[in-house]
PyMOL Python script that loads the backbone (N, CA, C, O; Angstrom):
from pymol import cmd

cmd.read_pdbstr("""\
ATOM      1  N   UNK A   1       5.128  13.568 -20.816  1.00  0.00           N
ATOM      2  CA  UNK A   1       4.331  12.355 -20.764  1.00  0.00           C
ATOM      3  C   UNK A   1       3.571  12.229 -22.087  1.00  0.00           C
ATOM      4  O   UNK A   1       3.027  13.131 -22.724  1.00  0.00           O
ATOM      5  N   UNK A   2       3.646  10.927 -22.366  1.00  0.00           N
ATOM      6  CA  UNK A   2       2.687  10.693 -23.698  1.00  0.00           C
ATOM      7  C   UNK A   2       1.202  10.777 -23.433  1.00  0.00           C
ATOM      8  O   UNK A   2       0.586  10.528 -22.397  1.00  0.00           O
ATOM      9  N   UNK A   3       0.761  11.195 -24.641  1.00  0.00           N
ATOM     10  CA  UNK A   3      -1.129  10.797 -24.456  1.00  0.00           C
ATOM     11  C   UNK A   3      -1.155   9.587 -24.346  1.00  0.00           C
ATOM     12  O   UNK A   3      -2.160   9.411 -23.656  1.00  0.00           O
ATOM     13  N   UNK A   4      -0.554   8.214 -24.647  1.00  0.00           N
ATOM     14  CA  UNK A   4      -1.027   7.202 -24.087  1.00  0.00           C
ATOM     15  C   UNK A   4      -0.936   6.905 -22.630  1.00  0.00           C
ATOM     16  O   UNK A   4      -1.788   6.472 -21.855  1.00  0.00           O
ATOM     17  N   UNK A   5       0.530   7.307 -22.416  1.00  0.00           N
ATOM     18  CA  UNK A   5       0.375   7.681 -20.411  1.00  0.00           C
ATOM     19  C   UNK A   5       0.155   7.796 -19.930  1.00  0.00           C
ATOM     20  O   UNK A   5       0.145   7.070 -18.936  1.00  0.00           O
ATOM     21  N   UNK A   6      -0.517   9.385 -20.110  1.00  0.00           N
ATOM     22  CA  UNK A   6      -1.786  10.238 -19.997  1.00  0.00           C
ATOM     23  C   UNK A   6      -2.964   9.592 -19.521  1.00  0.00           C
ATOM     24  O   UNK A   6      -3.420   9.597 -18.378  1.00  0.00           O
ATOM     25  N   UNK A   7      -3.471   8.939 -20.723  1.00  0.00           N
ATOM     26  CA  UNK A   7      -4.463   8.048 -21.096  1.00  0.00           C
ATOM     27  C   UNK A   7      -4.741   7.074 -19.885  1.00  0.00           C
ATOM     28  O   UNK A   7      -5.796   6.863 -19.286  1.00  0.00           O
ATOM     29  N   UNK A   8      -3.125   6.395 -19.651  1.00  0.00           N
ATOM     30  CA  UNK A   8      -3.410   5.145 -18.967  1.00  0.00           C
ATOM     31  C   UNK A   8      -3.491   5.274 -17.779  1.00  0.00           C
ATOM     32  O   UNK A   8      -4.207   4.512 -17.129  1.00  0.00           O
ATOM     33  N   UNK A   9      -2.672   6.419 -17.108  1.00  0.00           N
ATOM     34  CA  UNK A   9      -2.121   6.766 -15.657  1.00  0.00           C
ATOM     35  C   UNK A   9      -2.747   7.884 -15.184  1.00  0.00           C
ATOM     36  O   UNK A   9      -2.478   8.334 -14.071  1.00  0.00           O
ATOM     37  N   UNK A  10      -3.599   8.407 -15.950  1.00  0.00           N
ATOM     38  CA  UNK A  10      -4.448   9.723 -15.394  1.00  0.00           C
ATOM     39  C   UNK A  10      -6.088   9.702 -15.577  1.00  0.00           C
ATOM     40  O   UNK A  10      -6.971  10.314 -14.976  1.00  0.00           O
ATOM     41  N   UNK A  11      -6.128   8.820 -16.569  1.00  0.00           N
ATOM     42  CA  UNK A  11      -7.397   8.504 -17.016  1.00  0.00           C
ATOM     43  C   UNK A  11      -8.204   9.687 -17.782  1.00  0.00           C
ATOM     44  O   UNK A  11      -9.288   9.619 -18.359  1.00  0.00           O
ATOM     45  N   UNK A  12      -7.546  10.522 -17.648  1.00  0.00           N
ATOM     46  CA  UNK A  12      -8.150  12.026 -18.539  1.00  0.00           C
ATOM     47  C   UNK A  12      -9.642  12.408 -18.821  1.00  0.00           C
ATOM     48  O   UNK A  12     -10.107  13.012 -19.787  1.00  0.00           O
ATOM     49  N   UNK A  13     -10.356  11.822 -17.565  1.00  0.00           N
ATOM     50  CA  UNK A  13     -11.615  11.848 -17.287  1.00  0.00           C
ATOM     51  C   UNK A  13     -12.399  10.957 -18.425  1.00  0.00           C
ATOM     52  O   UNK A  13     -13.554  11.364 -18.552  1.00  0.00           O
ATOM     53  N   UNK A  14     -12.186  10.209 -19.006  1.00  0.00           N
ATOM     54  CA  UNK A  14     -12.996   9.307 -19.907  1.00  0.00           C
ATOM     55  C   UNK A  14     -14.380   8.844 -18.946  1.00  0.00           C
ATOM     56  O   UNK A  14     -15.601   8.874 -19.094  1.00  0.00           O
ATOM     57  N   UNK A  15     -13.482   8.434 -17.959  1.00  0.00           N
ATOM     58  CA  UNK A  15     -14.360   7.285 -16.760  1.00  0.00           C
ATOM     59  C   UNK A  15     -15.930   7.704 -16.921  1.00  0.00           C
ATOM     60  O   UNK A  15     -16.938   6.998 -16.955  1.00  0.00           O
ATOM     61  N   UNK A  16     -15.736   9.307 -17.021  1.00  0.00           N
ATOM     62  CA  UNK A  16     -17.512   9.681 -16.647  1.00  0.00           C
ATOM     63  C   UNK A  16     -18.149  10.150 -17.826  1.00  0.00           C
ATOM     64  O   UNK A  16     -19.118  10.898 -17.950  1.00  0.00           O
ATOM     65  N   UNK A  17     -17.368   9.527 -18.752  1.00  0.00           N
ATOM     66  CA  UNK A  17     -18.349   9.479 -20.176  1.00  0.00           C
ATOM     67  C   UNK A  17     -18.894   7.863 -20.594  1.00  0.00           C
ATOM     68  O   UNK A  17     -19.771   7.727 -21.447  1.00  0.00           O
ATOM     69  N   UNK A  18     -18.322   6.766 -19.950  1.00  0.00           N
ATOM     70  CA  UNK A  18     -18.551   5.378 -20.017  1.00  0.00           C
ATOM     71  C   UNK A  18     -20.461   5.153 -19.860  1.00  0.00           C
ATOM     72  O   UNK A  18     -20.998   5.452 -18.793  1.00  0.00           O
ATOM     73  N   UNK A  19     -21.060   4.765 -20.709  1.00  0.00           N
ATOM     74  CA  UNK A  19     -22.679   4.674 -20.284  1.00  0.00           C
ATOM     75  C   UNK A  19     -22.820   3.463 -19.307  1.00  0.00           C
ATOM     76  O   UNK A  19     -22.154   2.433 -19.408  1.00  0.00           O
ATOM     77  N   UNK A  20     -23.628   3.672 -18.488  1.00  0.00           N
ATOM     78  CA  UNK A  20     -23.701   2.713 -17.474  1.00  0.00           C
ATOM     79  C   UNK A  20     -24.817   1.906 -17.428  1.00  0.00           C
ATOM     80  O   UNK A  20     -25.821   2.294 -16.832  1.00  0.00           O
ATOM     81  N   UNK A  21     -24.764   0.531 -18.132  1.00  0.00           N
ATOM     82  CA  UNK A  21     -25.641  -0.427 -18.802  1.00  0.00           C
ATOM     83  C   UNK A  21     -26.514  -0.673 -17.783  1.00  0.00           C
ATOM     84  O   UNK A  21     -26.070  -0.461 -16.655  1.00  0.00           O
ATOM     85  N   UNK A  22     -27.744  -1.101 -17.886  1.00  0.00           N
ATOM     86  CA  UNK A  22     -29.336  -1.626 -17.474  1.00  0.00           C
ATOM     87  C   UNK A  22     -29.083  -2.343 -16.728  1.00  0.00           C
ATOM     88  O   UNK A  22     -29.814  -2.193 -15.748  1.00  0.00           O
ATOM     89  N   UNK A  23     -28.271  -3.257 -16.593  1.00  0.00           N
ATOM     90  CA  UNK A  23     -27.765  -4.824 -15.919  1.00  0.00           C
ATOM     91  C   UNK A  23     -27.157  -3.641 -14.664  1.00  0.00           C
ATOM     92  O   UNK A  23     -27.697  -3.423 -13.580  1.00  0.00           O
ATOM     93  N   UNK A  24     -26.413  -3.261 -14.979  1.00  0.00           N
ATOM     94  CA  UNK A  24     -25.877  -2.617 -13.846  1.00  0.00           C
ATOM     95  C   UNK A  24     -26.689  -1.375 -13.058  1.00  0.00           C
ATOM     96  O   UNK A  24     -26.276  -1.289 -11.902  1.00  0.00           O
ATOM     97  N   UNK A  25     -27.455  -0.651 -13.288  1.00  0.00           N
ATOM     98  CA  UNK A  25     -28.660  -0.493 -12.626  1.00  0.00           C
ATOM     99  C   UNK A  25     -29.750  -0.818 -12.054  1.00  0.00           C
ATOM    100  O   UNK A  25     -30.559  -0.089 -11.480  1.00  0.00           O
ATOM    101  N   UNK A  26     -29.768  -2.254 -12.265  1.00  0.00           N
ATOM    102  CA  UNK A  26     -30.505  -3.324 -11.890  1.00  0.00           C
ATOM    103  C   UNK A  26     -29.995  -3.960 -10.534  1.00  0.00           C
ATOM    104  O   UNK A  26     -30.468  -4.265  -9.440  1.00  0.00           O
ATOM    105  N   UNK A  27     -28.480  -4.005 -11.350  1.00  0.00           N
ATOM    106  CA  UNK A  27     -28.285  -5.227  -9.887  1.00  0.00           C
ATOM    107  C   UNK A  27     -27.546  -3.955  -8.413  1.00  0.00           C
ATOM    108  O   UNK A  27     -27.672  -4.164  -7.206  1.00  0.00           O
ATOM    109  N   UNK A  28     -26.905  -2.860  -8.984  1.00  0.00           N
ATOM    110  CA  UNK A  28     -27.245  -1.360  -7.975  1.00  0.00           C
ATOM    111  C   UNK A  28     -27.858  -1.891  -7.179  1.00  0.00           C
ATOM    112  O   UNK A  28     -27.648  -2.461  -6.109  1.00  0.00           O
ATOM    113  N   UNK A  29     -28.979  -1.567  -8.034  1.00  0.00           N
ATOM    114  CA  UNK A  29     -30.741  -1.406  -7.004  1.00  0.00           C
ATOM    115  C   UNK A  29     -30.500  -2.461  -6.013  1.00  0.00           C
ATOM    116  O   UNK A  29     -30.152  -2.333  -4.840  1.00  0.00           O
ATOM    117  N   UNK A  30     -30.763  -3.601  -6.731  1.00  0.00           N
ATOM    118  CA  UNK A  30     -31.090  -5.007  -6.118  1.00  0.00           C
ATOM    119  C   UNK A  30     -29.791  -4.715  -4.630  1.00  0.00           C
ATOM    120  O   UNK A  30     -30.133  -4.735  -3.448  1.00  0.00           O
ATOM    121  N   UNK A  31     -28.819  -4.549  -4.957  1.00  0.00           N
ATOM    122  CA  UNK A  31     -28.613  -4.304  -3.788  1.00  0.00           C
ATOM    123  C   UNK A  31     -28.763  -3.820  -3.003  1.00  0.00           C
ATOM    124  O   UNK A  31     -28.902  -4.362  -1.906  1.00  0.00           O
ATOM    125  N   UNK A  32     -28.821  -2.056  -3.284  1.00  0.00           N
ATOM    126  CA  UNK A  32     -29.176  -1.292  -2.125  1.00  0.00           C
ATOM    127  C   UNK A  32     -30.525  -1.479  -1.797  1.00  0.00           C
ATOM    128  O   UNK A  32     -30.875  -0.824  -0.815  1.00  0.00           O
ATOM    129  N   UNK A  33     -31.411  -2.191  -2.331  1.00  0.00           N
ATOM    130  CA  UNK A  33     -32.427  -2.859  -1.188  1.00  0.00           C
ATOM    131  C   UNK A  33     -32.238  -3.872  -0.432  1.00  0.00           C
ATOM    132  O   UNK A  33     -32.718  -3.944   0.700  1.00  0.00           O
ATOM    133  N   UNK A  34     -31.464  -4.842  -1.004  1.00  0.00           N
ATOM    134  CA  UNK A  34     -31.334  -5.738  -0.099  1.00  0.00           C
ATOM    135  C   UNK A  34     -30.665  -4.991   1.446  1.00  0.00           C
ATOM    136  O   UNK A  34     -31.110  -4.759   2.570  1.00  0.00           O
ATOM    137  N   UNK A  35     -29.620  -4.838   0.868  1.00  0.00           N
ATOM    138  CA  UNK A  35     -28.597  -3.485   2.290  1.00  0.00           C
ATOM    139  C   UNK A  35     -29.541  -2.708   2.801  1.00  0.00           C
ATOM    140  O   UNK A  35     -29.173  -2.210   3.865  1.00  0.00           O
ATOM    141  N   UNK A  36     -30.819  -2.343   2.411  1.00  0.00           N
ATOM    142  CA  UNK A  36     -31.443  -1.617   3.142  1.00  0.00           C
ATOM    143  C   UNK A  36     -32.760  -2.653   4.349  1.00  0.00           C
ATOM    144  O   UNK A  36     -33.328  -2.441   5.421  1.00  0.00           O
ATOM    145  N   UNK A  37     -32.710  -3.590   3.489  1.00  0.00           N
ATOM    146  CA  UNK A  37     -33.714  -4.938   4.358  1.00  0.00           C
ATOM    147  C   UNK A  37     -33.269  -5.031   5.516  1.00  0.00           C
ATOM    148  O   UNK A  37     -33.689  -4.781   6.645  1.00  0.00           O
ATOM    149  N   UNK A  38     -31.899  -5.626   4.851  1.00  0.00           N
ATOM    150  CA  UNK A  38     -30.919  -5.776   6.059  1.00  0.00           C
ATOM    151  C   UNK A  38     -30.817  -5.039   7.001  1.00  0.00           C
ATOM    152  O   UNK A  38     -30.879  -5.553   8.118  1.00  0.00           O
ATOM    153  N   UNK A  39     -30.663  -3.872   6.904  1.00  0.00           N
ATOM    154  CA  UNK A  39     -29.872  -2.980   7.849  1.00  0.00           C
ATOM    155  C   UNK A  39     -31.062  -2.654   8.806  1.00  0.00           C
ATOM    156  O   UNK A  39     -30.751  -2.080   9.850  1.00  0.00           O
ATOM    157  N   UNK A  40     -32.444  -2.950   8.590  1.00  0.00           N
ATOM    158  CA  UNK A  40     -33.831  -2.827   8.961  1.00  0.00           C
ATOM    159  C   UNK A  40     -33.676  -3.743  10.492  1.00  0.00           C
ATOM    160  O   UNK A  40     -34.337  -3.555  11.513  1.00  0.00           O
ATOM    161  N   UNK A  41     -32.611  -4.747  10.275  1.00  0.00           N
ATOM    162  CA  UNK A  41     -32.820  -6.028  11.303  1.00  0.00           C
ATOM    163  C   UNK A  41     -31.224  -5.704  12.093  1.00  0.00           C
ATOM    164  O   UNK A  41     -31.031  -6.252  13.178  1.00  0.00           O
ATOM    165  N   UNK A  42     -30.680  -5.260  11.802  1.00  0.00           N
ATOM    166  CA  UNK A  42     -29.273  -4.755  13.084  1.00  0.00           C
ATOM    167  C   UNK A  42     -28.856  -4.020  13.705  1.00  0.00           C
ATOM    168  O   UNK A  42     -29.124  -2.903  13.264  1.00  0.00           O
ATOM    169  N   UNK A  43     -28.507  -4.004  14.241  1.00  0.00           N
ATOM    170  CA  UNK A  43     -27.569  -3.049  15.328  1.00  0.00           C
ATOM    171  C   UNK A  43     -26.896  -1.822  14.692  1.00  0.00           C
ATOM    172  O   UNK A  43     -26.761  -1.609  13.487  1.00  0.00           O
ATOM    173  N   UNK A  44     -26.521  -1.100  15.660  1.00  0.00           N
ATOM    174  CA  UNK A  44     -25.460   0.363  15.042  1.00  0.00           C
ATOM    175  C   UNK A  44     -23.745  -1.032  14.906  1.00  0.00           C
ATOM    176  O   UNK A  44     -23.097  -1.528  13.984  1.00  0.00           O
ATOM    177  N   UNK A  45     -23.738  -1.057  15.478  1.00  0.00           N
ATOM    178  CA  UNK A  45     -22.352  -2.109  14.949  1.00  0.00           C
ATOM    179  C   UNK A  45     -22.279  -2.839  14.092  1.00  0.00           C
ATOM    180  O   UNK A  45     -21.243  -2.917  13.432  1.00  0.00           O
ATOM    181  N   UNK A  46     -23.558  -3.739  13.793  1.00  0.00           N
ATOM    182  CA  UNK A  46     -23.403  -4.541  12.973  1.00  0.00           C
ATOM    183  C   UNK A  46     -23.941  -3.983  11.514  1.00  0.00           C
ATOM    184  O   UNK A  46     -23.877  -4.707  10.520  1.00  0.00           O
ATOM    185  N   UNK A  47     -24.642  -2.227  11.438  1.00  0.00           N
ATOM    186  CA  UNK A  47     -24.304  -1.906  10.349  1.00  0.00           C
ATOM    187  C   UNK A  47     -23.677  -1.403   9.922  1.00  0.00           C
ATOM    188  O   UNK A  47     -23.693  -1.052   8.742  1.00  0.00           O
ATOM    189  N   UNK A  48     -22.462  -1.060  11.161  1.00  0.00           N
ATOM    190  CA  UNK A  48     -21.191  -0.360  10.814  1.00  0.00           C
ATOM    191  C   UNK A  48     -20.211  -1.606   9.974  1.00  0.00           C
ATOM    192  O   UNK A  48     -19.508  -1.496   8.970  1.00  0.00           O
ATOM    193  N   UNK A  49     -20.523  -2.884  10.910  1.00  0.00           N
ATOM    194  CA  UNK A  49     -20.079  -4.062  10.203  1.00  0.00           C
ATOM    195  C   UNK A  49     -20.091  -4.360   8.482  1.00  0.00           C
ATOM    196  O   UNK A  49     -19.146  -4.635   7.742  1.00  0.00           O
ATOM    197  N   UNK A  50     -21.920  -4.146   8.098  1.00  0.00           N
ATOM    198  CA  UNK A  50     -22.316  -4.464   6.789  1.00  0.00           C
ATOM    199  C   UNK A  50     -21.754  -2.946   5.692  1.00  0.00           C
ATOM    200  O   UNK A  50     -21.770  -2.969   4.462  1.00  0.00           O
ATOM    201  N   UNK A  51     -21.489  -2.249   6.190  1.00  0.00           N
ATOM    202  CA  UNK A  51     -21.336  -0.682   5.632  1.00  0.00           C
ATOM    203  C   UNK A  51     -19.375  -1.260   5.025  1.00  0.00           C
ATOM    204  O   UNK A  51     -18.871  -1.238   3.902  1.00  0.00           O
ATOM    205  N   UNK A  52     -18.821  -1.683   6.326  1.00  0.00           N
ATOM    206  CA  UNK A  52     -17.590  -1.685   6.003  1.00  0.00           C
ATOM    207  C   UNK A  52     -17.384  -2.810   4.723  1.00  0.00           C
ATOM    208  O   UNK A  52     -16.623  -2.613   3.776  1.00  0.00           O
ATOM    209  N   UNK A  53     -18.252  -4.062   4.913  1.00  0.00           N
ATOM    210  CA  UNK A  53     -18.256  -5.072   4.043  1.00  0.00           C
ATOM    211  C   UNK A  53     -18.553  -4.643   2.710  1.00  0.00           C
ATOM    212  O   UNK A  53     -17.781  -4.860   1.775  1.00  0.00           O
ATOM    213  N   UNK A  54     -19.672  -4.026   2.585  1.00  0.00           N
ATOM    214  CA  UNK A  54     -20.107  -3.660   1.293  1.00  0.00           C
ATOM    215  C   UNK A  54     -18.761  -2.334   0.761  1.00  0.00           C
ATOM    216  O   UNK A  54     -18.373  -2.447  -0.401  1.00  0.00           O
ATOM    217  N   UNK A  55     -18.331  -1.537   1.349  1.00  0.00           N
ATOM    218  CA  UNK A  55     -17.088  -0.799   1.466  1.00  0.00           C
ATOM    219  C   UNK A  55     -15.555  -1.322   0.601  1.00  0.00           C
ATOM    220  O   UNK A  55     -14.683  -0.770  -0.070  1.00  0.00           O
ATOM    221  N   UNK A  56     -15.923  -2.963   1.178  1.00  0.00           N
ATOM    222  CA  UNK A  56     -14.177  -3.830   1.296  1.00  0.00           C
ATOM    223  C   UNK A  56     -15.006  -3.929  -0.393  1.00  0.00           C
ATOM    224  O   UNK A  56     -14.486  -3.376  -1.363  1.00  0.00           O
ATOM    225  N   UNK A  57     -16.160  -4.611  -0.491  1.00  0.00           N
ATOM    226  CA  UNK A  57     -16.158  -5.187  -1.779  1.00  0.00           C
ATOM    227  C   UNK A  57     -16.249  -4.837  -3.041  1.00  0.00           C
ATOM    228  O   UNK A  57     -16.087  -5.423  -4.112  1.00  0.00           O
ATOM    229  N   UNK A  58     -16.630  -3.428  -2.615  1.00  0.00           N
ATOM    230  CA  UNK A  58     -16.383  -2.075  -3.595  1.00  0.00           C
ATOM    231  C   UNK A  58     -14.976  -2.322  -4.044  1.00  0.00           C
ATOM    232  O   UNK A  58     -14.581  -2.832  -5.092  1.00  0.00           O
ATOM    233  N   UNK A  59     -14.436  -1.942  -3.223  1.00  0.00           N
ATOM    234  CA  UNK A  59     -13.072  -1.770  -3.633  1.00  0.00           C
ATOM    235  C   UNK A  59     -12.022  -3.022  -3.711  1.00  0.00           C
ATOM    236  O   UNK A  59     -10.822  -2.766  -3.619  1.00  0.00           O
ATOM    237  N   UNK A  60     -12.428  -4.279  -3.867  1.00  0.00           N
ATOM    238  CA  UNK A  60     -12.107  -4.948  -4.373  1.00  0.00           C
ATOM    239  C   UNK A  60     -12.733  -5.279  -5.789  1.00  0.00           C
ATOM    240  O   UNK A  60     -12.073  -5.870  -6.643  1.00  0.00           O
ATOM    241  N   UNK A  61     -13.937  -4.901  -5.980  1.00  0.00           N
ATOM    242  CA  UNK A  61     -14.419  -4.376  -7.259  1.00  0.00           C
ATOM    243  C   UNK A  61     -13.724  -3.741  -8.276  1.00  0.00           C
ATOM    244  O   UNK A  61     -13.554  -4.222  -9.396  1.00  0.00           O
ATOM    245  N   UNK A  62     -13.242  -2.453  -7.822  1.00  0.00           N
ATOM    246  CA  UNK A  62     -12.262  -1.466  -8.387  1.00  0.00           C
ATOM    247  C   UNK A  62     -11.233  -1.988  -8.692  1.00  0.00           C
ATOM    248  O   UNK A  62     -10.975  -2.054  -9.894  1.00  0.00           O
ATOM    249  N   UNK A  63     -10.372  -2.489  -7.803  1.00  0.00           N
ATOM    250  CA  UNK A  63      -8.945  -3.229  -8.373  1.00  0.00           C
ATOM    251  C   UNK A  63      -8.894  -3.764  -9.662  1.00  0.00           C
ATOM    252  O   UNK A  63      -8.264  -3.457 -10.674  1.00  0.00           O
ATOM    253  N   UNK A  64     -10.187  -5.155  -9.229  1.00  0.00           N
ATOM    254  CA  UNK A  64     -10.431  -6.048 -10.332  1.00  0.00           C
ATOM    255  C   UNK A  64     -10.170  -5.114 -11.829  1.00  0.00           C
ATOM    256  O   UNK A  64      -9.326  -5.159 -12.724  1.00  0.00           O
ATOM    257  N   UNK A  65     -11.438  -4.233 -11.533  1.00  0.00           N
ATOM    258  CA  UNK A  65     -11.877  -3.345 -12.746  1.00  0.00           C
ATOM    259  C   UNK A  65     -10.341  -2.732 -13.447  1.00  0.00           C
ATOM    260  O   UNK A  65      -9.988  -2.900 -14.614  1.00  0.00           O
ATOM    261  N   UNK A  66      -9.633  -2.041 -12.444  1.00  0.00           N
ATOM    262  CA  UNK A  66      -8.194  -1.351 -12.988  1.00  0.00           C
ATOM    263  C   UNK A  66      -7.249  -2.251 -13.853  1.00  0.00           C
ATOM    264  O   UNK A  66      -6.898  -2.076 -15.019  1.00  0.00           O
ATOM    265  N   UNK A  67      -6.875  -3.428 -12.842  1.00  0.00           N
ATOM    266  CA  UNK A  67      -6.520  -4.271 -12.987  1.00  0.00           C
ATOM    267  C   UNK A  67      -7.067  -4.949 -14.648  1.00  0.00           C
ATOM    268  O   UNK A  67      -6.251  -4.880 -15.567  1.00  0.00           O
ATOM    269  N   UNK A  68      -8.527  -5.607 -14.929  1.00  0.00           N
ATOM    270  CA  UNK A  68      -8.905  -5.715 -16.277  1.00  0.00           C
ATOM    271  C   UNK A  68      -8.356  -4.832 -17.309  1.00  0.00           C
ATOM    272  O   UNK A  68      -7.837  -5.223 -18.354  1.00  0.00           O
ATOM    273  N   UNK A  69      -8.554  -3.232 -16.832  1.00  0.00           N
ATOM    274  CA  UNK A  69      -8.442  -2.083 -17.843  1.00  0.00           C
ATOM    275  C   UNK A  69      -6.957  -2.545 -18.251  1.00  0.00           C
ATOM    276  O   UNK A  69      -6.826  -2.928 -19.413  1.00  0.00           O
ATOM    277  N   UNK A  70      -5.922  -2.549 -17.493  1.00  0.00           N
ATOM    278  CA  UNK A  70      -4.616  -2.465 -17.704  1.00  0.00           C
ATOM    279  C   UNK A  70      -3.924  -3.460 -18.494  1.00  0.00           C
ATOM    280  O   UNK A  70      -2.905  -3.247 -19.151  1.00  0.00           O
ATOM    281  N   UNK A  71      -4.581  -4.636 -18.384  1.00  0.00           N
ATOM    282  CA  UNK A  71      -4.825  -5.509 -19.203  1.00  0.00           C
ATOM    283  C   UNK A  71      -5.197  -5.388 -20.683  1.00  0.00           C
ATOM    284  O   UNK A  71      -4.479  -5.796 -21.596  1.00  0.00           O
ATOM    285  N   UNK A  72      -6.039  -4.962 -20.792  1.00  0.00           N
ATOM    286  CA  UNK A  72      -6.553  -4.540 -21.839  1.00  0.00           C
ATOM    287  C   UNK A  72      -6.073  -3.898 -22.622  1.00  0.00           C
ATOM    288  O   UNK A  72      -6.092  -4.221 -23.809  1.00  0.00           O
ATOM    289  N   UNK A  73      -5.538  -2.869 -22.205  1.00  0.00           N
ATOM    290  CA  UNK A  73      -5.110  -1.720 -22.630  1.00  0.00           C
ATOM    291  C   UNK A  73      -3.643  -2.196 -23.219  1.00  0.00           C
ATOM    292  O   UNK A  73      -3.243  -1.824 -24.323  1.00  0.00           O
ATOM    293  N   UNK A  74      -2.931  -3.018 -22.394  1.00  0.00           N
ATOM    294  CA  UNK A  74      -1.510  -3.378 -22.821  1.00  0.00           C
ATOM    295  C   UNK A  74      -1.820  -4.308 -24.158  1.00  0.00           C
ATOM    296  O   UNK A  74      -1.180  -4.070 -25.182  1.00  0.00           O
ATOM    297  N   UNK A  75      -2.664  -5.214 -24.140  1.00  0.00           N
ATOM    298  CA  UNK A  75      -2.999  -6.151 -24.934  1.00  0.00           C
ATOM    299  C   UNK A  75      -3.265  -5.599 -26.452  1.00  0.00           C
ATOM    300  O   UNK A  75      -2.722  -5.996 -27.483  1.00  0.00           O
ATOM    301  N   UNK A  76      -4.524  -4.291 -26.260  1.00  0.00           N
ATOM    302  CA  UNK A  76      -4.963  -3.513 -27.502  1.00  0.00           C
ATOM    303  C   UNK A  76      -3.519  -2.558 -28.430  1.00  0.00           C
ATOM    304  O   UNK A  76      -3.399  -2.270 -29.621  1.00  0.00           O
ATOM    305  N   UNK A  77      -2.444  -2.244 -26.997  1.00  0.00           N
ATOM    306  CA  UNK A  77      -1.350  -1.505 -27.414  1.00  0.00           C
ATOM    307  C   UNK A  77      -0.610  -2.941 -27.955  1.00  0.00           C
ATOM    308  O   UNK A  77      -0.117  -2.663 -29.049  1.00  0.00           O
ATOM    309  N   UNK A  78      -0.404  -4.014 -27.705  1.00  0.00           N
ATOM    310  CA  UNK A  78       0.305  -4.898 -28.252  1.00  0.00           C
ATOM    311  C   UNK A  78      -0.067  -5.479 -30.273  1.00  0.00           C
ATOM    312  O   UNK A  78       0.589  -5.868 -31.239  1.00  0.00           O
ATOM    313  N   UNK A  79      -1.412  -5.200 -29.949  1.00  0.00           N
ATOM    314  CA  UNK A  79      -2.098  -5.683 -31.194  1.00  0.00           C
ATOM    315  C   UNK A  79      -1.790  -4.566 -32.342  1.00  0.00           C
ATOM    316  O   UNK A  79      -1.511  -4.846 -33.508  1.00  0.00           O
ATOM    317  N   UNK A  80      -1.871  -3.486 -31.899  1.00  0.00           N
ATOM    318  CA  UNK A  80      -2.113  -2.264 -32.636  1.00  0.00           C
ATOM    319  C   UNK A  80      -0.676  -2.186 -33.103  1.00  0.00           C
ATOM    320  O   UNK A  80      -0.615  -2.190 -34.332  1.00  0.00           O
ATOM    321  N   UNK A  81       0.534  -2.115 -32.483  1.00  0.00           N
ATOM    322  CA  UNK A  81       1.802  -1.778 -32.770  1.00  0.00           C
ATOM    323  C   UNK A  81       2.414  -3.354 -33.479  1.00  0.00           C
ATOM    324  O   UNK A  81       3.341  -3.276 -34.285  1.00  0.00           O
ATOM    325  N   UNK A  82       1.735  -4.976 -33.058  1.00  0.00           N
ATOM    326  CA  UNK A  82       1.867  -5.917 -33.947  1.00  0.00           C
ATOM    327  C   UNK A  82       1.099  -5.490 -35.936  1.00  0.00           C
ATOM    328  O   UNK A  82       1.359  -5.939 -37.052  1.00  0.00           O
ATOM    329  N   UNK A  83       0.471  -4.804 -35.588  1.00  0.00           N
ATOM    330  CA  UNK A  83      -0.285  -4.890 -37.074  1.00  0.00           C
ATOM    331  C   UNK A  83       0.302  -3.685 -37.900  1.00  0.00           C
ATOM    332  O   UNK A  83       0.166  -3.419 -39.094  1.00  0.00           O
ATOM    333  N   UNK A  84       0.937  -3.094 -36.988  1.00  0.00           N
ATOM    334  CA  UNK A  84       1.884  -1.966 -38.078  1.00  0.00           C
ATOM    335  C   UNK A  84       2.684  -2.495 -38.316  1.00  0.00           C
ATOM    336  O   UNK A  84       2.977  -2.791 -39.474  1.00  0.00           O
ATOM    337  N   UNK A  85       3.271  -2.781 -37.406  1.00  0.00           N
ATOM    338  CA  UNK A  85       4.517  -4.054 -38.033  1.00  0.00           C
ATOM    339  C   UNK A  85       4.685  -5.004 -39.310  1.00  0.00           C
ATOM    340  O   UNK A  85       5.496  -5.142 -40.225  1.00  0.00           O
ATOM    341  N   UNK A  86       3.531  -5.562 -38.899  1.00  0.00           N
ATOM    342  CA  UNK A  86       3.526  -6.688 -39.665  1.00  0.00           C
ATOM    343  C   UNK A  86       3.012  -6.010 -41.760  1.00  0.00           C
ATOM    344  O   UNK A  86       3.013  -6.664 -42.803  1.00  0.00           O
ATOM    345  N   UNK A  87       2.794  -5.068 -41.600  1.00  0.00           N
ATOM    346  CA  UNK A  87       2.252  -4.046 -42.925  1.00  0.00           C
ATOM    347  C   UNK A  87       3.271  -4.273 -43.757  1.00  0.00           C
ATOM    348  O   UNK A  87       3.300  -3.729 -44.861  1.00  0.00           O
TER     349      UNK A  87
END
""", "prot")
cmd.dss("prot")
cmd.show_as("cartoon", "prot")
cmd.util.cbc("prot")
cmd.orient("prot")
C-alpha cells in the first residue's frame, strides 16, 4: 500500500493531532447544555429518544466530514500531479 493510501484509508492517526477551533468548543458546549435543559423536562424514553437523535446526527456529521475529506483530498491529489505536469 502507498503512503498516500495509507494516508487516505487508514488515516495514520493524523485525526488527533487536528487543533480543535474555539467555534467548535463553543457550539460543543452550547449544546450539551441545551441536551442537558432538555433532558431536565423528559422521560427515560424520550431521553433515550433525544440520546439516539443527537447519536443519528453525529454520525451524519461524520459522513459529511469523510465524505468532504475525500473530496479534498482527491482534488489536492489532482492539483498537485496537474502542476507537475504541466512543468
Amino acid at each position: 500500500m502507498s503512503t498516500i493510501e495509507d494516508i487516505f484509508y487508514n488515516g495514520r492517526g493524523y485525526y488527533e493531532n487536528i487543533p480543535v477551533s474555539e467555534g467548535y468548543k463553543k457550539q460543543i458546549k452550547k449544546c450539551a447544555d441545551l441536551s442537558d435543559e432538555l433532558s431536565k423536562e423528559l422521560n427515560d424514553e424520550q431521553k433515550k429518544l433525544l440520546t439516539e437523535l443527537i447519536s443519528g446526527q453525529g454520525g451524519l456529521e461524520a459522513e459529511s466530514g469523510i465524505t468532504h475529506f475525500a473530496e479534498g483530498f482527491k482534488l489536492g491529489l489532482a492539483l498537485a500531479a496537474e502542476s507537475f505536469l504541466l512543468k
